[in-house]
C-alpha positions as CSV (number, residue, x, y, z in Angstrom):
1,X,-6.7,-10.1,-19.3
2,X,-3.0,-10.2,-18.2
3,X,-1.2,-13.6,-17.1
4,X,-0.2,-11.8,-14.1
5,X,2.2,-14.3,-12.1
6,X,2.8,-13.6,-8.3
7,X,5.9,-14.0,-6.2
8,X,4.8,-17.1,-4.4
9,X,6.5,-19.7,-3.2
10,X,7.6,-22.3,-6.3
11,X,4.7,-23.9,-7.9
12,X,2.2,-21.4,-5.7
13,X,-0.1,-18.9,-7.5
14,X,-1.6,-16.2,-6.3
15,X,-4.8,-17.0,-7.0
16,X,-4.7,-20.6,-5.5
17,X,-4.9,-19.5,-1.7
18,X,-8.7,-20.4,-0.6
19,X,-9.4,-21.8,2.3
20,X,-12.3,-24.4,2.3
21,X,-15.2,-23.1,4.9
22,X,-13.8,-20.5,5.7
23,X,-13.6,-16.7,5.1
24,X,-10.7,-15.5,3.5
25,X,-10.2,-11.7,2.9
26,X,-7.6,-10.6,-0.1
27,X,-6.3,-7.2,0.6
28,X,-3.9,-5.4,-2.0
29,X,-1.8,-1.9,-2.3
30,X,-0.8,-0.4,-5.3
31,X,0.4,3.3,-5.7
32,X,-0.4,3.5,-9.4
33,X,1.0,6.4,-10.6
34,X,-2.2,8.4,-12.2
35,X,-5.4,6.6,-12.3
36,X,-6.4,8.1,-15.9
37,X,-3.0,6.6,-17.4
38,X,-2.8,3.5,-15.6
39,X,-6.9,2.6,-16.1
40,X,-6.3,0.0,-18.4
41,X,-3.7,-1.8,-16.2
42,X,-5.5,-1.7,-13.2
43,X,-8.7,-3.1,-14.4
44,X,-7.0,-5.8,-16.2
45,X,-5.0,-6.4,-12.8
46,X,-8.1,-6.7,-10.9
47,X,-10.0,-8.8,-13.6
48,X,-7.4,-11.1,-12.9
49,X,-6.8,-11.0,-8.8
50,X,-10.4,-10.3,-8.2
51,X,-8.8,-8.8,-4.2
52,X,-11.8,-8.2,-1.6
53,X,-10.3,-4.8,-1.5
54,X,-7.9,-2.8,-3.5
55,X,-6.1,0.9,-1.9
56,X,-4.8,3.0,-5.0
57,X,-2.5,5.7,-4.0
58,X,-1.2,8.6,-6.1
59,X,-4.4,8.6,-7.9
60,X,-3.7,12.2,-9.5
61,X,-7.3,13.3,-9.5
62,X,-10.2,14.7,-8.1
63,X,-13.0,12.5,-6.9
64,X,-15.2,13.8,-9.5
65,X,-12.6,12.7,-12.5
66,X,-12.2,9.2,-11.0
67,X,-12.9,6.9,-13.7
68,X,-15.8,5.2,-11.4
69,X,-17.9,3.4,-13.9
70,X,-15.4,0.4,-15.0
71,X,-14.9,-0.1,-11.5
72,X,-18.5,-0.1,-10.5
73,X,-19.2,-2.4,-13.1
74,X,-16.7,-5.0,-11.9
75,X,-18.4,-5.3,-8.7
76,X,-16.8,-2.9,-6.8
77,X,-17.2,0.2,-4.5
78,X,-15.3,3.2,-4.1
79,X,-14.5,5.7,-1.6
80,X,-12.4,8.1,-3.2
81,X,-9.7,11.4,-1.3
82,X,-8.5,12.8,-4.6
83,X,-6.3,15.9,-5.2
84,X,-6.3,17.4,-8.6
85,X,-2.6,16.7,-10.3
86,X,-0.8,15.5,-6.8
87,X,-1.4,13.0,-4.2
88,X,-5.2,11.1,-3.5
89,X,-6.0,7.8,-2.6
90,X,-9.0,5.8,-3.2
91,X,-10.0,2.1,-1.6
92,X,-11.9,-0.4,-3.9
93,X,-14.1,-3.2,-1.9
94,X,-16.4,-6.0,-2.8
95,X,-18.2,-5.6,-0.1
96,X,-19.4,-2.1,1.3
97,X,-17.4,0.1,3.3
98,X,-18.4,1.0,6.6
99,X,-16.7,4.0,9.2
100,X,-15.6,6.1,6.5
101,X,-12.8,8.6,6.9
102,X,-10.9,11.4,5.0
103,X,-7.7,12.5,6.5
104,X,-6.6,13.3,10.0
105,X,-9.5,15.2,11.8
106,X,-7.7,18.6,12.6
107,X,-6.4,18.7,8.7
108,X,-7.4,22.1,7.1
109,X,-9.4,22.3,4.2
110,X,-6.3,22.4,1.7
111,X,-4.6,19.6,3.3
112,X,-2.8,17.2,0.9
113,X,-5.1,14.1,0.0
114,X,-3.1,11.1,1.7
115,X,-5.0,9.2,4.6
116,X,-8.8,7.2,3.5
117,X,-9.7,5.1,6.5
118,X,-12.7,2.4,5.9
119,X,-14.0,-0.6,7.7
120,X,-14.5,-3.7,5.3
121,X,-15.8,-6.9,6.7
122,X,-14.5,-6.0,10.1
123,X,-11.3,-4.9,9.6
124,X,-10.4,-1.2,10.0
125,X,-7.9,-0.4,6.9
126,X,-5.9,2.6,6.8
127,X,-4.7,3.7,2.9
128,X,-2.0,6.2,3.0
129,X,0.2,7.7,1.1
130,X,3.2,9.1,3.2
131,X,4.9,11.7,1.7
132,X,8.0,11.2,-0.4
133,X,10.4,13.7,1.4
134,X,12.5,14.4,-1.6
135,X,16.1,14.9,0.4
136,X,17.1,15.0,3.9
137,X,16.7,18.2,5.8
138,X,14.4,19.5,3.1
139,X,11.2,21.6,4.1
140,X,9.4,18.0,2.3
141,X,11.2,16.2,4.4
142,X,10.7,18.1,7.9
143,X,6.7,17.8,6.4
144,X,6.9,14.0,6.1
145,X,8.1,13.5,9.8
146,X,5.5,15.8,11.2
147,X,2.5,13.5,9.0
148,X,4.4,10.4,10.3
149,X,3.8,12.2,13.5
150,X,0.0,12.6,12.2
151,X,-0.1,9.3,11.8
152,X,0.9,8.1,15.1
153,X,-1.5,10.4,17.0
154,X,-4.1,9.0,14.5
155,X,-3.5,5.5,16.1
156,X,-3.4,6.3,19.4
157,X,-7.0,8.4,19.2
158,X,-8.5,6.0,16.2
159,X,-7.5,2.6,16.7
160,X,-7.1,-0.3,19.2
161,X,-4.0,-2.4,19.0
162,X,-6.5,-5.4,20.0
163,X,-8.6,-5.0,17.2
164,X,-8.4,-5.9,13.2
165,X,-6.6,-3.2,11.9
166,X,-4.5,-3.1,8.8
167,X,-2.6,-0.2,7.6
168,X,-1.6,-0.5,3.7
169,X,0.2,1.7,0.8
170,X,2.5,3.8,-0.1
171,X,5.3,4.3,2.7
172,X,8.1,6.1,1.3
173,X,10.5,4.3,3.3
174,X,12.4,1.3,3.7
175,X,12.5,-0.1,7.0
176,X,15.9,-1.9,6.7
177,X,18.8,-2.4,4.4
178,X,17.5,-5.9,3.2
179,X,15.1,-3.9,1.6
180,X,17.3,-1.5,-0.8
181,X,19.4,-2.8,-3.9
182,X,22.1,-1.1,-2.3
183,X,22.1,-0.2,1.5
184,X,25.3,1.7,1.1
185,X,24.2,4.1,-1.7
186,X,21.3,4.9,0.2
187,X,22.6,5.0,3.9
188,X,21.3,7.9,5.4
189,X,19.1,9.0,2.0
190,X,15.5,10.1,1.8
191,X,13.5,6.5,2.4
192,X,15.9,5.0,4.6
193,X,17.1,7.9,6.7
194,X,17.2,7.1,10.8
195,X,14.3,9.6,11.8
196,X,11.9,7.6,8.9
197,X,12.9,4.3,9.9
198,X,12.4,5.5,13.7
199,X,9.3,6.6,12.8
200,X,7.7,2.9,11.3
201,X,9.3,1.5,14.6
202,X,7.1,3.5,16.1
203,X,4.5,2.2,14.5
204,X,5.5,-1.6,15.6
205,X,6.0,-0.1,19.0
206,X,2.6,0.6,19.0
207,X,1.5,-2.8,18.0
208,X,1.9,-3.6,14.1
209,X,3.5,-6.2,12.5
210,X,4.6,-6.1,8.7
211,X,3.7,-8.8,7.2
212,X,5.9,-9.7,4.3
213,X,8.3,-9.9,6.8
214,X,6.5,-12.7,8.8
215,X,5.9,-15.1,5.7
216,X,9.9,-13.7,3.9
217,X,13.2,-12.9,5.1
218,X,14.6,-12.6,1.8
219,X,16.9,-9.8,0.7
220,X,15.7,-8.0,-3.0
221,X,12.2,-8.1,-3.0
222,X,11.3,-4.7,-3.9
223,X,8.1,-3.2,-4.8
224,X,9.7,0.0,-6.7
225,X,12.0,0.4,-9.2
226,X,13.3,4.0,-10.9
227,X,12.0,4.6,-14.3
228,X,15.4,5.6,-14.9
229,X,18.6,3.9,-15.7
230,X,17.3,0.3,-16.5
231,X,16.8,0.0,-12.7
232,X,13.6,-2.6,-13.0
233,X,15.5,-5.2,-14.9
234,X,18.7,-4.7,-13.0
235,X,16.3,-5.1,-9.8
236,X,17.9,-1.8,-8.3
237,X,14.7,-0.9,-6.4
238,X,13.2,-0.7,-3.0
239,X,10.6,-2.1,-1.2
240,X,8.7,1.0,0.2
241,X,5.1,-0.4,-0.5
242,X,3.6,-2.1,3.0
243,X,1.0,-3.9,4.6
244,X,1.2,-3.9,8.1
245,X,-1.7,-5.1,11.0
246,X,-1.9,-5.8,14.5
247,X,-0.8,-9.0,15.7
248,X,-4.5,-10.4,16.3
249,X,-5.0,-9.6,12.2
250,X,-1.2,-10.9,11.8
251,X,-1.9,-14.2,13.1
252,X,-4.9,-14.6,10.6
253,X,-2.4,-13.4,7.2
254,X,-2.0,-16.7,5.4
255,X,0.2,-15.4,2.3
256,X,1.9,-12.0,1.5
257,X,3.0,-11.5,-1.5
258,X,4.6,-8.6,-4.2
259,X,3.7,-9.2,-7.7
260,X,6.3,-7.8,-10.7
261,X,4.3,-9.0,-13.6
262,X,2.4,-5.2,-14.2
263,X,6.4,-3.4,-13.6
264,X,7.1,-5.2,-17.2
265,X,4.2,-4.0,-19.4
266,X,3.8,-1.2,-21.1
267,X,3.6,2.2,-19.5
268,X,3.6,0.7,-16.1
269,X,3.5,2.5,-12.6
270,X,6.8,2.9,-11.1
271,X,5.1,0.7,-8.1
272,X,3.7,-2.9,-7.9
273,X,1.1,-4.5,-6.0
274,X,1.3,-6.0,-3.0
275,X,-1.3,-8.8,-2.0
276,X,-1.8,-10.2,1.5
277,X,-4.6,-12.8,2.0
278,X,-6.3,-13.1,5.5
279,X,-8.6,-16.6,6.8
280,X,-10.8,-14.3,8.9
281,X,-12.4,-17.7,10.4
């Protein structure tokens, strides 16, 4: 089992946060990079957080290649979007999911694998994987403004700003400078371009609140870090890895945090988790 130690306040672990009669909810993201080569790690991640729920992104398989059975046999349930090689997502609960979803509605059958909607305990929770973009002006990137578009019809048609709703993974993009190593070498850059950070505005225009940001204002917290170039240990990363809710779910987030510990063992995902726990009372 890993000593996994989470970016809490001083002298705060992660796993400390329960709320005595009450119902507390721990939600988690993590795009890890291939399911089949990360297995190990996330198990041993999740033997040690024990979250309610857990959305994997980048999964890298097909639903029938999911390595189910360690999962299952740790308690949890799976609703799995995979994609053979690219893409997929899958959401791990505790408790069953309910209002299951794969996709946008009008996707075609050979639509990438990046949207798994479920409701858990109440909350409507929205795993996606936005696409990357790879460079500015790119046909990738044109693609990842019209899904961001996707994903703002999705809310208006799918989802009530007055309800519990919680959308969590992999963003692709930074929403401001305080979270990039180095705003200048990435002004106008894939992940922090204007139309991508317009487009998450959108988002809070419509009634979403990020919540790392209401518990920390710090600068160089980053949730990923380039394989390349020693960027991890030189904290040179990004934080492009969200969980953001409406403000009724907001105002029940009692911690947010990112942990590091699984960026510093072997073979790791390029990605960490992020952890936000909820008093639903």
């Amino acid at each position: 089992m890993l000593g996994v130690q989470a970016s809490l306040p001083a002298g705060v672990e992660a796993r400390s946060f329960r709320f005595p009669n009450s119902t507390t909810m721990k939600i988690a993201t993590w795009n890890i990079n291939s399911i089949n080569v990360r297995l190990p790690l996330v198990l041993d991640w999740l033997k040690a957080n024990r979250p309610d729920v857990l959305c994997l992104q980048e999964i890298k398989c097909k639903e029938d290649k999911f390595p189910a059975d360690p999962f299952r046999e740790l308690g949890y349930n799976l609703e799995i979007f995979g994609q053979q090689t690219y893409n997929g997502v899958a959401t791990l609960t505790l408790a069953q999911a309910e209002d299951v979803q794969k996709g946008y509605p009008d996707d075609a059958e050979d639509a990438q694998r990046r949207l798994l909607a479920t409701t858990v305990n109440g909350v409507k929770i929205l795993n996606v994987y936005i696409p990357n973009g790879s460079e500015v002006g790119s046909e990738k990137y044109a693609y990842k403004l019209d899904w961001l578009a996707k994903l703002h019809k999705f809310f208006d048609d799918c989802c009530n700003p007055k309800d519990l709703v919680l959308i969590c993974g992999d963003f692709n993009i930074a929403p401001e400078d305080r979270d990039v190593h180095d705003p200048k070498l990435w002004a106008g850059q894939v992940l922090c371009s204007d139309a991508e950070r317009a487009a998450l505005q959108k988002l809070e225009d419509w009634g979403l609140v990020d919540v790392f940001r209401q518990h920390h204002e710090d600068e160089g917290v980053f949730t990923w870090w380039d394989y390349r170039g020693g960027a991890f240990p030189k904290n040179r990363g990004l934080r492009i890895d969200h969980i953001w809710t409406t403000e009724s779910l907001a105002e029940l987030c009692a911690a947010v945090w990112v942990d590091k510990a699984p960026r510093a063992l072997p073979q790791p995902s390029d990605h960490v988790p992020v952890v936000a726990e909820f008093d639903l009372d």
